[in-house]
C-alpha positions in Angstrom: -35.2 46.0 4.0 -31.5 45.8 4.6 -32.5 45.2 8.3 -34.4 42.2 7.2 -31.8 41.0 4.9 -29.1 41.6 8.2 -31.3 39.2 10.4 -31.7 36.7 7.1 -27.4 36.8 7.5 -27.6 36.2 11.2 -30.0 33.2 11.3 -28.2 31.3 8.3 -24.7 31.8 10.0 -26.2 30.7 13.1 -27.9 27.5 11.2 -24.4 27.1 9.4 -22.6 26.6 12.6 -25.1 23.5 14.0 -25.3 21.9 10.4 -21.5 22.1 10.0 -21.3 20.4 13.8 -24.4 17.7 12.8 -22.4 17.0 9.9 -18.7 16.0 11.1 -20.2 14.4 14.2 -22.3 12.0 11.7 -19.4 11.9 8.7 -16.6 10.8 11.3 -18.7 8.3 12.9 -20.3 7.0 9.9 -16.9 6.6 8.2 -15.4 4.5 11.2 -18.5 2.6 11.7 -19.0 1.7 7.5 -22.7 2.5 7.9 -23.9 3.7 4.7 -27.1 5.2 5.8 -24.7 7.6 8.7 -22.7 8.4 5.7 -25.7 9.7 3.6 -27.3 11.3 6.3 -23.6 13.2 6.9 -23.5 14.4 3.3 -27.5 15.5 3.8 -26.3 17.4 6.6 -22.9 18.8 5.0 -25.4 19.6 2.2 -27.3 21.5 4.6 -24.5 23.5 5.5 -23.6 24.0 1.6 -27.1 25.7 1.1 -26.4 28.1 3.8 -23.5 29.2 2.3 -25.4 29.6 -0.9 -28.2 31.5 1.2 -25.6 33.8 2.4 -24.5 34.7 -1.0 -28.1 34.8 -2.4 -28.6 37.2 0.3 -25.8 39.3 -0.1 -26.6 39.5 -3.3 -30.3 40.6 -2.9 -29.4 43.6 -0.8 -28.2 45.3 -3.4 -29.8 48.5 -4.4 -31.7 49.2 -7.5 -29.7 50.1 -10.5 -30.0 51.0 -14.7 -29.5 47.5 -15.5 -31.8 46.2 -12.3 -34.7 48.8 -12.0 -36.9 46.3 -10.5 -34.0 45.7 -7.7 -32.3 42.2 -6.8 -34.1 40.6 -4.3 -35.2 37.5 -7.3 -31.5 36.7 -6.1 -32.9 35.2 -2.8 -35.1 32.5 -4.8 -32.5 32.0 -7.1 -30.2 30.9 -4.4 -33.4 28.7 -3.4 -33.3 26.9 -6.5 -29.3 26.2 -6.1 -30.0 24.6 -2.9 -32.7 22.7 -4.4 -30.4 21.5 -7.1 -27.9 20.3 -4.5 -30.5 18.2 -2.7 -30.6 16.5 -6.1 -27.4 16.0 -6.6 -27.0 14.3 -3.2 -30.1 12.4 -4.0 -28.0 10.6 -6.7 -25.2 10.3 -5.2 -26.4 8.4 -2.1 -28.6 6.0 -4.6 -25.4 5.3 -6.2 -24.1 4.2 -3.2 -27.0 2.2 -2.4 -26.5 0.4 -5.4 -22.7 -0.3 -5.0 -23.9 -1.5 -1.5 -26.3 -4.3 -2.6 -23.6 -5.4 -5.1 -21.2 -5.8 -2.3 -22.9 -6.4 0.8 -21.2 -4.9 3.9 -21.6 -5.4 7.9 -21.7 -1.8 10.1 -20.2 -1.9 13.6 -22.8 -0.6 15.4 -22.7 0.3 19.0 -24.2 2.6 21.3 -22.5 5.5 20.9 -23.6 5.2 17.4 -27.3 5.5 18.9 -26.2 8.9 20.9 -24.6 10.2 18.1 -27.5 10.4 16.0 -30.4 11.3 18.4 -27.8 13.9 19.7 -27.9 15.6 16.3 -31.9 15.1 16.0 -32.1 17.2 18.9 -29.9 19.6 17.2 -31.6 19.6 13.8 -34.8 20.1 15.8 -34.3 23.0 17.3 -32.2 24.5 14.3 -35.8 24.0 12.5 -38.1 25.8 14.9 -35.8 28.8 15.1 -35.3 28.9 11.5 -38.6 28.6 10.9 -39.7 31.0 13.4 -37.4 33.2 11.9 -38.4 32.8 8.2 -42.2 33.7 9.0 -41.3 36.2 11.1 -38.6 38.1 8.2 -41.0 36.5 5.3 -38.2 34.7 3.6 -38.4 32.2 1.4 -34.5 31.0 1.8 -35.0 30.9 5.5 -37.9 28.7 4.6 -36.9 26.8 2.1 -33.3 25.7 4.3 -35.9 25.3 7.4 -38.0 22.1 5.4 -34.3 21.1 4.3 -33.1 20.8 8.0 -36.8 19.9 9.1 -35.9 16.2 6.4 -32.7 16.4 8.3 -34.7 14.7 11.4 -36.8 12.0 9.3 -33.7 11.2 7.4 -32.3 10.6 11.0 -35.0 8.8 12.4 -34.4 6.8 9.7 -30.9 5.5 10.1 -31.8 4.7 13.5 -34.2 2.1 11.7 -30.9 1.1 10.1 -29.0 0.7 13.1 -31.8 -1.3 15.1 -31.8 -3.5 12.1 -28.2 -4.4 11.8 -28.0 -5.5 15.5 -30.7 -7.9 14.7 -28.5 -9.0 12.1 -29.6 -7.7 9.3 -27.3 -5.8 7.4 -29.6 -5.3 4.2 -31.4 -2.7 6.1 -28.5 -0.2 5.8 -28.9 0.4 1.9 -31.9 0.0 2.0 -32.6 3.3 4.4 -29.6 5.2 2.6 -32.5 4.6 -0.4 -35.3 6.3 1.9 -33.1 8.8 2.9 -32.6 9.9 -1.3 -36.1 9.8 -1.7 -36.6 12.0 1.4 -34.0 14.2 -0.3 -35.7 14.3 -3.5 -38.6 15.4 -2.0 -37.1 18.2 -0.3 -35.7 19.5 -3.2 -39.2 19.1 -5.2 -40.7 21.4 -2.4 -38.0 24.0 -3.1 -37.8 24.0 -6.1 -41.6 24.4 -6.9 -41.9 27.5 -4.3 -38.8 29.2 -6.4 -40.1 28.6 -9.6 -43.5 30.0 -8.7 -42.1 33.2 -7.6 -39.2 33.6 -11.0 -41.9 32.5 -13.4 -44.3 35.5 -11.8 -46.8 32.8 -10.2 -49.9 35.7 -9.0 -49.2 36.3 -5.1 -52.6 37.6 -3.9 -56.3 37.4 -4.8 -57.2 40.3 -7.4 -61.0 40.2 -5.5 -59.0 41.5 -2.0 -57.1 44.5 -3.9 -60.2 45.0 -5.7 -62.0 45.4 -2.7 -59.1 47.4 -0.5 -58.7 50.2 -4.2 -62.8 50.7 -4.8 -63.2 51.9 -1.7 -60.5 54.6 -2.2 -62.1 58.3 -2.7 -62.1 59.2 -6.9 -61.5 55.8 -7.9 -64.8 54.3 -9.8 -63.8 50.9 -10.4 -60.7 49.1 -10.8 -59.8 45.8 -12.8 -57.2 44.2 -14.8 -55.3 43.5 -11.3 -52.4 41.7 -11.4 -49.7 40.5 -8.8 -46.6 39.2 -8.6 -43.5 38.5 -6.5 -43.3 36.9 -3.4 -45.2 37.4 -0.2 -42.8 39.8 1.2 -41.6 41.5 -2.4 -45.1 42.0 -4.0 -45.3 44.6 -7.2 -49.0 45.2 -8.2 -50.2 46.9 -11.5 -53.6 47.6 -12.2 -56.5 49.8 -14.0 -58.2 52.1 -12.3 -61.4 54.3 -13.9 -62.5 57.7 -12.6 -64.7 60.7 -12.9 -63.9 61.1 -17.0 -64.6 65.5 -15.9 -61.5 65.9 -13.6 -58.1 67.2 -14.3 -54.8 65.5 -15.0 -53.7 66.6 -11.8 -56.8 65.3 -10.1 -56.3 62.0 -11.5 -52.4 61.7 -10.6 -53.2 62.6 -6.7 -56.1 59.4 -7.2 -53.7 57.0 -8.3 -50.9 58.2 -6.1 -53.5 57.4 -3.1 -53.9 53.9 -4.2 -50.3 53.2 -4.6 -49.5 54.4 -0.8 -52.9 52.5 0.1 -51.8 49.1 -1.2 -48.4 49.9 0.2 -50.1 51.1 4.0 -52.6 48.2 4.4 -51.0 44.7 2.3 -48.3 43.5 4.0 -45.2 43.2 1.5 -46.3 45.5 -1.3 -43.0 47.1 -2.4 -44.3 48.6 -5.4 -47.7 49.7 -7.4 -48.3 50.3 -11.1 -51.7 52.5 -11.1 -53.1 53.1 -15.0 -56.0 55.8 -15.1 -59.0 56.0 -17.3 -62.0 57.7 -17.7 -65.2 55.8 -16.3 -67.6 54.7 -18.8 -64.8 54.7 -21.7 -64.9 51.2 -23.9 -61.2 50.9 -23.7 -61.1 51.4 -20.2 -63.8 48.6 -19.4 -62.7 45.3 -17.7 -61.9 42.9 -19.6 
């Protein structure tokens, strides 16, 4: 796990550095040019590099081992830092609407040049690849903070694409265009940080992670074990804790029983991908307390 965590670190610092360069290129240029819609896609990108730095913490965070007041671990520190980025995408939302609306109110012409084009399909490019290798990397390590700043670069480009509609419209002369792409761009961002937040909340409000039919079918095949039911998961797909009822012979020992349920736990463990830990609870087969329900 602390490998896992180490290559989470590497990726976001990696994914800092290009959203920190996306973002001054854009600011700068947006600021001397007066386009709105540059400016709002800056402060999505400086955003971006602000939920890295959250990741980095979340993740620092989550390494740490198991203690008396954390027996479970803190690994829920990775979605939490999931959900602060999602409320940061908010917050830029509003901001950028807000100066939308100030825009309309006082209508403003962008310079608009060329090097206003390169600048911004320069840092699609960048935001482009900085999504496939986060991505790549977040499936491949199974975290949801990787994933979650991946679709929050991966807006990064439509936001872009965007305020190159912006720009095309302002050299046709008109200027309206600009706000009203800055307003696209919120919405973009609010839907970003819908998708985050969702995903987090699944996983903190113990949303079930796997199908109780394929443990079922993985534990009833173990040796000793009659039947199991009352199969519950929880986690997320690379953090999963699974508790469940087994039923065996009711005529075998204690000790019998305890070398059962220990086999299912390293089972589950052996053959699901991400089952960290397993809560086995014996009965006796053909007991009326110990029958599914």
């Amino acid at each position: 796990m602390f490998d896992r965590y180490r290559a989470i670190k590497k990726t976001l610092i990696i994914i800092l550095i290009a959203n920190l360069s996306v973002a001054l290129s854009k600011g700068i240029y947006g600021l001397t040019t007066n386009s709105l819609s540059l400016i709002a896609d800056a402060l999505h990108s400086l955003f971006d590099a602000s939920s890295n730095i959250i990741g980095l913490i979340g993740i620092r965070l989550a390494t740490k081992p198991a203690d008396t007041e954390h027996p479970y671990g803190h690994w829920k520190y990775e979605t939490v830092a999931a959900i602060v980025i999602a409320a940061m995408i908010f917050l830029t939302g509003i901001e950028i609407i807000e100066s939308a609306i100030e825009r309309f109110m006082t209508p403003q012409t962008p310079s608009v040049d060329v090097f206003s084009f390169i600048i911004v399909i320069g840092t699609i490019i960048i935001n482009f690849i900085s999504t496939l290798y986060e991505e790549r990397k977040g499936k491949a390590l199974d975290s949801s903070i990787l994933m979650a700043d991946a679709l929050h670069t991966r807006s990064d480009i439509f936001v872009s694409a965007s305020v190159l509609v912006s720009f095309t419209g302002i050299l046709l002369g008109f200027p309206i265009v600009d706000p009203i792409v800055a307003l696209f761009v919120a919405a973009m961002i609010f839907h970003t940080g819908i998708e985050i937040a969702k995903e987090s909340i699944e996983v903190l409000v113990d949303t079930s992670v796997m199908d109780p039919s394929e443990i079922q079918s993985i534990v009833n095949q173990i040796e000793g074990v009659v039947d199991s039911h009352k199969i519950r998961s929880r986690g997320q797909h690379n953090e999963i804790a699974i508790d469940l009822h087994i039923t065996v012979d009711p005529e075998i020992s204690v000790h019998d029983g305890h070398d059962i349920a220990d086999n299912v736990e390293k089972t589950l463990i052996e053959k699901v991908p991400g089952v960290r830990d397993v809560t086995v609870h014996i009965g006796p087969a053909g007991h009326p307390e110990c029958e599914e329900y």
